[in-house]
VEXMI-703037 format. One record per atom (N, C-alpha, C): residue in one letter; y, x, z. Coordinates in steps of 0.001 Angstrom, whole numbers, plus 500000, padded with zeros to 6 digits. Layout:
BEGIN
AYXZ;...
***
This chain:
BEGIN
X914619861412588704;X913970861283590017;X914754862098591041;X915210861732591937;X915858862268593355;X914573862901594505;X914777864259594263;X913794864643595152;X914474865741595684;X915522866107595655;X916356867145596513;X918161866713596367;X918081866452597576;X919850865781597810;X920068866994598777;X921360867379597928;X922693868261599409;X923661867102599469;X923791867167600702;X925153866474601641;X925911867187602362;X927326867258602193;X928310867602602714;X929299867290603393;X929544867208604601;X930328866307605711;X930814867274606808;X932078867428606939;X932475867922608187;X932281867734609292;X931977866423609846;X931758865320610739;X929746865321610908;X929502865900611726;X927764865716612261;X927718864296611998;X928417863315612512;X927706861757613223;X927635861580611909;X928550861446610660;X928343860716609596;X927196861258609047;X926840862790609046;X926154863445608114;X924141862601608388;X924611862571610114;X923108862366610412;X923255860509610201;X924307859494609941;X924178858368609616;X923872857864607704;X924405859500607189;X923975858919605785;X922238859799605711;X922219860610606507;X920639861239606328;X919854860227606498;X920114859218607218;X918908857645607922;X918955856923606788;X920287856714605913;X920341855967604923;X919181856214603470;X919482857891603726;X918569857819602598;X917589858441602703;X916625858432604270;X915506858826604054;X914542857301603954;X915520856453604637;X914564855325604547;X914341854326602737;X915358855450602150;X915088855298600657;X914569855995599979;X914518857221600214;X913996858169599780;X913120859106600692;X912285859009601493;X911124859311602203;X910830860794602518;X910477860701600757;X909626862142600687;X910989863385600389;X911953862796599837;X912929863519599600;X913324864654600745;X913673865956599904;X914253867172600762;X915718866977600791;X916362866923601892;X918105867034602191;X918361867526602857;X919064868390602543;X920018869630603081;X921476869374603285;X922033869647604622;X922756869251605078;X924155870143605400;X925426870170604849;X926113871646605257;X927691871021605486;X928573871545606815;X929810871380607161;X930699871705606025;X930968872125605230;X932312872144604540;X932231872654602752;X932888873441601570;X932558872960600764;X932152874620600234;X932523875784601252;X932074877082601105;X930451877221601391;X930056876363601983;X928720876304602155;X927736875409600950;X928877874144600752;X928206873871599787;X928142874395598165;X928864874894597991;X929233875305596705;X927787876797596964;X927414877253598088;X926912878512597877;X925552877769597927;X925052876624598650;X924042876217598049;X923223876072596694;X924772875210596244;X924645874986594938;X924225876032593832;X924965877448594254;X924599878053593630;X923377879347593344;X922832878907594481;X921348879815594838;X920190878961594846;X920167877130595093;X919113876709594732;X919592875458594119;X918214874914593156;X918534874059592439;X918225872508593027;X919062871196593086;X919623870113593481;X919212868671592677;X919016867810592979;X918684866432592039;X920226865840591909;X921121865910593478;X922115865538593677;X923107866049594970;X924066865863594687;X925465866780595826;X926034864793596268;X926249865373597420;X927033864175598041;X928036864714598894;X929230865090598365;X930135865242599462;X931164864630599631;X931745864616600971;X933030864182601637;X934061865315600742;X935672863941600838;X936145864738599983;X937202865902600774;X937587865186601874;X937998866057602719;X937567867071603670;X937425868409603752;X936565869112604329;X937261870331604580;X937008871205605757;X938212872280606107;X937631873376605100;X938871874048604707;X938484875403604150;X938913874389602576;X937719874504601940;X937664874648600198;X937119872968600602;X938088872235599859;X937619870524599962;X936946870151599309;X936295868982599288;X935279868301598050;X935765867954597312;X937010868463596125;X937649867926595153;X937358869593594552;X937756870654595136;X937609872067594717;X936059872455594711;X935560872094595112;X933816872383595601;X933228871356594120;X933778870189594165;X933353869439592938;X933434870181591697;X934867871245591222;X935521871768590361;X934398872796589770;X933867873890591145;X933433874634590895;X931996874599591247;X931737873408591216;X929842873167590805;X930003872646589617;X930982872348588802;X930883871861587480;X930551873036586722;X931349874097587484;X931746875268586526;X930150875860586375;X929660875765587369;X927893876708587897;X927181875741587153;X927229874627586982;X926106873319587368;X926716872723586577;X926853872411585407;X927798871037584802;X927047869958584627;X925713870012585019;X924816868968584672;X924382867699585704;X924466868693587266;X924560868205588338;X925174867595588608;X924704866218588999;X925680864843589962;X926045865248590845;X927153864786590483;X928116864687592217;X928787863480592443;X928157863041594221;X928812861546594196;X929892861831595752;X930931861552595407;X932276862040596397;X932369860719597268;X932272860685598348;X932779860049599575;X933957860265599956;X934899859319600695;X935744859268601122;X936550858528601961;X937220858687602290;X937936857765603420;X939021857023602669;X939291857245601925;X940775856893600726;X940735855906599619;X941459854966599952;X940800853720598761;X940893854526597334;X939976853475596252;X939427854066594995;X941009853997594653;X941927853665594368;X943342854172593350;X943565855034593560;X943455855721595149;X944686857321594753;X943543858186594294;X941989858063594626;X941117859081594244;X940258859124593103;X939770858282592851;X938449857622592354;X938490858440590671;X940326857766590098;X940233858672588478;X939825860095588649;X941047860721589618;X941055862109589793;X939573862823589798;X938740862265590957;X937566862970591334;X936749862939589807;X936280861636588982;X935709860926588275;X936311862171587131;X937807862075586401;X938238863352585676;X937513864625585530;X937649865114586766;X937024866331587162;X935613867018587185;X934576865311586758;X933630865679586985;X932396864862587374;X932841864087588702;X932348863571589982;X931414862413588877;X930026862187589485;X929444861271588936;X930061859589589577;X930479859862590311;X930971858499591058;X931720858621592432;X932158857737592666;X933435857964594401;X932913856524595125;X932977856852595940;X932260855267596612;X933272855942598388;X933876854816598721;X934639854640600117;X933549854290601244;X933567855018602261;X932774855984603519;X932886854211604031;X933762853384603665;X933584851841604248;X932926851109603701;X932206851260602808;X931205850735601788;X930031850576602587;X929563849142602471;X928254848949602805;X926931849902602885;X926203849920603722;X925017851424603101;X924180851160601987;X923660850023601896;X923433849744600516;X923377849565599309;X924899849691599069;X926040850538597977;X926111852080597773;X925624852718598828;X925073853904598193;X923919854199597396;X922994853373597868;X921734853292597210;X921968853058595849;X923082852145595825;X923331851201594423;X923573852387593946;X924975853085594384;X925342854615593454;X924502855427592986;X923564855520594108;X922460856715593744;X921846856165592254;X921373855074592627;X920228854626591752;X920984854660590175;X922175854406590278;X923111854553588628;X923551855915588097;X923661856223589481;X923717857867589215;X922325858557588636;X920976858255589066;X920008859086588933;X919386858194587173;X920214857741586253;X919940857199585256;X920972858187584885;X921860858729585451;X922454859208584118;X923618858829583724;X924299857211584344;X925171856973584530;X926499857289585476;X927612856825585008;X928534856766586339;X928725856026587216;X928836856325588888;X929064855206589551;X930583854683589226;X930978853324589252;X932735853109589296;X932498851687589133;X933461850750590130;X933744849743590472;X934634849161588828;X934847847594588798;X935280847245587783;X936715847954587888;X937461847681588824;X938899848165589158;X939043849556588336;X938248850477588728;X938715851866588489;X938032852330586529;X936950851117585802;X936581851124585299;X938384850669584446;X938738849484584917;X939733849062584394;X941064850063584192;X941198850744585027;X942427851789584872;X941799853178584361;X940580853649584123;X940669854453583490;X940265854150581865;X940264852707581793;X940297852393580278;X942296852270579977;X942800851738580547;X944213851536580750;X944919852704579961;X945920852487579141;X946563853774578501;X947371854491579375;X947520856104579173;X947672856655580548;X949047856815580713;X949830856135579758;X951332856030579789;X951733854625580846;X950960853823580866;X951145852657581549;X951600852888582974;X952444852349583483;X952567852015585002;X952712853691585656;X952117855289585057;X951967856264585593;X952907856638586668;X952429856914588087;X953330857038589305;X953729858820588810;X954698859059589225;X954701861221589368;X953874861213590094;X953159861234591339;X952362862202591773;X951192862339590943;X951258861086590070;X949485861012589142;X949567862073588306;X950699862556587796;X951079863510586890;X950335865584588148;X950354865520589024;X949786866438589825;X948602867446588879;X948386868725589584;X947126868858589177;X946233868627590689;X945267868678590948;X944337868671591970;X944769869511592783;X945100870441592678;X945570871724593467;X946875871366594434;X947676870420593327;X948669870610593689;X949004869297594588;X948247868221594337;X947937866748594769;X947541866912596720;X946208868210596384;X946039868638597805;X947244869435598646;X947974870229598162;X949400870562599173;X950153869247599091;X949981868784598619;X951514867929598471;X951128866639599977;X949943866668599773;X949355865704601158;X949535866542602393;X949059867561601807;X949255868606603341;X950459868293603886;X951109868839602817;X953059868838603489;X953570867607603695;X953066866467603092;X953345864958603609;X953469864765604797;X952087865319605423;X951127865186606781;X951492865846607362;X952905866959607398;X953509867356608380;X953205868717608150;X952132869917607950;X951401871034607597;X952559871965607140;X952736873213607858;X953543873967607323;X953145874774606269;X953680875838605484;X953600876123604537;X952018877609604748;X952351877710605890;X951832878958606600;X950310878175606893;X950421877307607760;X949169876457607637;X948388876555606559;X949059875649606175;X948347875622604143;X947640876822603711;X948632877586603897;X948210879200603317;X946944879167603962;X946837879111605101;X945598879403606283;X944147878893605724;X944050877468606001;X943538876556605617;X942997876813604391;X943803877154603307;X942880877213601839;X943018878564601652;X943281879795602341;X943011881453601878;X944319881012600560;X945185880991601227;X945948881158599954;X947346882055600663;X947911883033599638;X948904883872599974;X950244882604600047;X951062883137601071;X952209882032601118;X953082882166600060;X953188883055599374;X953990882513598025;X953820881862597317;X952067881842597155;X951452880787596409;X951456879263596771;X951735878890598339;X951772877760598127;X953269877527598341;X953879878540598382;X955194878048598101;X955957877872596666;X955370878150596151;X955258877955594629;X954827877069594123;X953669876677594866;X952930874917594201;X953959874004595237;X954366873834596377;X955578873511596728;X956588873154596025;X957088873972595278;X958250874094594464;X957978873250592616;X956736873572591953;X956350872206591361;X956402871191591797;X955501871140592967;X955427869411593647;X956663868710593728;X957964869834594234;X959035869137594128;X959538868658593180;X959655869616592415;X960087869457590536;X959751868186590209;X958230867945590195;X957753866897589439;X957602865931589850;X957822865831591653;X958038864319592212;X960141863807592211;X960784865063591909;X962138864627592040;X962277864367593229;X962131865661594924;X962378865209595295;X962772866494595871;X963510866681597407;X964154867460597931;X963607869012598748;X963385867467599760;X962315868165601326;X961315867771601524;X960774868424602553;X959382867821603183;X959776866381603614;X960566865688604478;X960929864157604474;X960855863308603726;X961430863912602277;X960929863241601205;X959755863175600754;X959068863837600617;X957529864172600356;X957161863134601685;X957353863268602770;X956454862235603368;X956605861177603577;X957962860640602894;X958464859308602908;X957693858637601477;X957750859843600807;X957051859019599003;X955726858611598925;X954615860090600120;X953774859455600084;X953179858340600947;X954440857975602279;X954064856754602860;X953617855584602187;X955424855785601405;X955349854450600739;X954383853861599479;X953923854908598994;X952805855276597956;X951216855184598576;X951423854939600121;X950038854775600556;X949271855815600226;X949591857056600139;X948593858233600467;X948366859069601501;X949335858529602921;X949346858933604180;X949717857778604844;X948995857533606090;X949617855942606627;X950997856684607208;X951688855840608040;X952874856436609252;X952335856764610319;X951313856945610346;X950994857479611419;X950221858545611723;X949565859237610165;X949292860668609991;X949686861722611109;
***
């Protein structure tokens, strides 16, 4: 039974367009509403939740790290990840980690409902597609960046997207050696040079449009 939802959205307009969605499904339900994933994660961990809904992008600590570490508090707790990013580059990753389901922020509103309702059985949400590649053997077709860890998947977009190293640091409280160091994997393991390269691979890889 869903009787206490947190939602997490950087963005007010969306937060108060999925609150309409699911009060007119869920009525009596309590939802709590919080900007980014330091807030949500501290929710999470001072009161107890039916379900987490967050965006995956969010300033500070993102909804891929916030997912990580409500598993760690909460491993029991659903989490259903929104996003702006079609299901291939995200959907395994989040789903890996944890996530009860990933559903795209372009999805009908009634497809959330659908999620919820598979989610609050106990199941996972996931489209046939992503059902299909994470049955798929994981040697098949594997791109390098899939080879990433989460950590490192999130700089490597940063620095795609133009983000200096100092930024980065900013942005996630991280000392600059440290992300110059996950830098220096990312390169390793994509085989590639510079930042140009990095944002040429992930153009063409469709994990940043050209116009980021």
């Amino acid at each position: 039974m869903i009787n206490r939802i947190i939602l997490a959205d950087d963005h007010s307009f969306i937060r108060l367009g999925l609150i309409q969605i699911l009060r007119d499904e869920y009525p009596s339900a309590i939802i709590k509403e919080v900007a980014d994933g330091e807030a949500l994660v501290k929710e999470v961990t001072l009161h107890d939740w039916d379900l987490v809904i967050s965006d995956l992008d969010m300033p500070g600590r993102s909804g891929l790290e916030a997912l990580e570490q409500i598993k760690l508090i909460k491993p029991n707790l659903p989490v259903l990840i929104l996003s702006i990013y079609p299901e291939d580059l995200y959907a395994v990753r989040v789903l890996k980690a944890g996530a009860a389901g990933y559903l795209n922020k372009n999805s009908a509103p009634d497809e959330l409902i659908i999620a919820i309702q598979r989610i609050s059985l106990g199941k996972k949400y996931i489209t046939a597609e992503i059902a299909e590649k994470l049955l798929s053997n994981p040697g098949d077709s594997k791109k390098p960046h899939e080879s990433l860890t989460n950590r490192e998947f999130e700089i490597f977009k940063l620095l795609a997207s133009g983000k200096t190293v100092s930024h980065i640091a900013d942005s996630l409280s991280l000392a600059l050696t440290t992300v110059s160091t996950y830098r220096g994997r990312i390169m390793e393991k994509l085989d590639l040079s510079t930042n140009s390269d990095l944002t040429r691979y992930a153009i063409n890889n469709h994990i940043i449009s050209d116009i980021d």
